[in-house]
N, C-alpha and C positions, 0 to 999 in steps of 0.2 A: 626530824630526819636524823639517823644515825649513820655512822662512816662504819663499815663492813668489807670483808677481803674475800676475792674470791681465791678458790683453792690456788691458779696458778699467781696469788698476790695483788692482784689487780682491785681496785676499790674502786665501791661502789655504794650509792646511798639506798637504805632505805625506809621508807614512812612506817616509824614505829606507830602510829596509827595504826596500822593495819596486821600486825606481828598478833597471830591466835595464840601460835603455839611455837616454844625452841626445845629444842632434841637433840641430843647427844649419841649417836652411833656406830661411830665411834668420831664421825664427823660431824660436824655441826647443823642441821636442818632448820630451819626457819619456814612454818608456815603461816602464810598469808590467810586473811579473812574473804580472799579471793579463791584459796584452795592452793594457789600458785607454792610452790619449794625451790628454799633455794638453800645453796649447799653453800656456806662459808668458810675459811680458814680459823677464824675467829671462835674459842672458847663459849660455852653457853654464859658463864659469867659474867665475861665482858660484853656480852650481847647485852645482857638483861642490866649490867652498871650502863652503858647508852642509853638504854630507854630509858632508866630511871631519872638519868642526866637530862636527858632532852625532855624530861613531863616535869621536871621539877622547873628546866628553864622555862616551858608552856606556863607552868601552873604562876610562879614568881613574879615571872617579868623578868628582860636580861637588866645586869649592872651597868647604869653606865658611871664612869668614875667622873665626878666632879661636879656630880647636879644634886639639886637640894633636894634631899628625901629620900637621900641614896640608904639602898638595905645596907646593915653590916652583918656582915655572920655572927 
């Protein structure tokens, strides 16, 4: 899940899971594998740094600090 703005600021999550397509024109469009659009305040880049954040914490596993076998960068 990724944190996203809508135009009047207000946030709200959505299932990168489900992001087909992001679009630029001049606002930010976000389509859904559902068909569903939604229109964000949010830059296409930092849409696409979210998702890549949240499949890397999917794919890794979260850090927790202080247990044995912990990742290090």
């Amino acid at each position: 899940m990724i944190r996203v703005h809508r135009l009047d600021g207000t946030e709200f999550v959505v299932n990168a899971d489900l992001i087909e397509t992001i679009e630029a024109t001049p606002d930010t469009i976000i389509t859904l594998t559902t068909g569903k659009k939604l229109i964000v305040r949010d830059a296409v880049d930092e849409v696409i740094a979210a998702a890549v954040r949240y499949k890397r914490t999917i794919a890794l596993g979260p850090e927790v600090p202080g247990v044995a076998g912990e990742r290090k960068p």
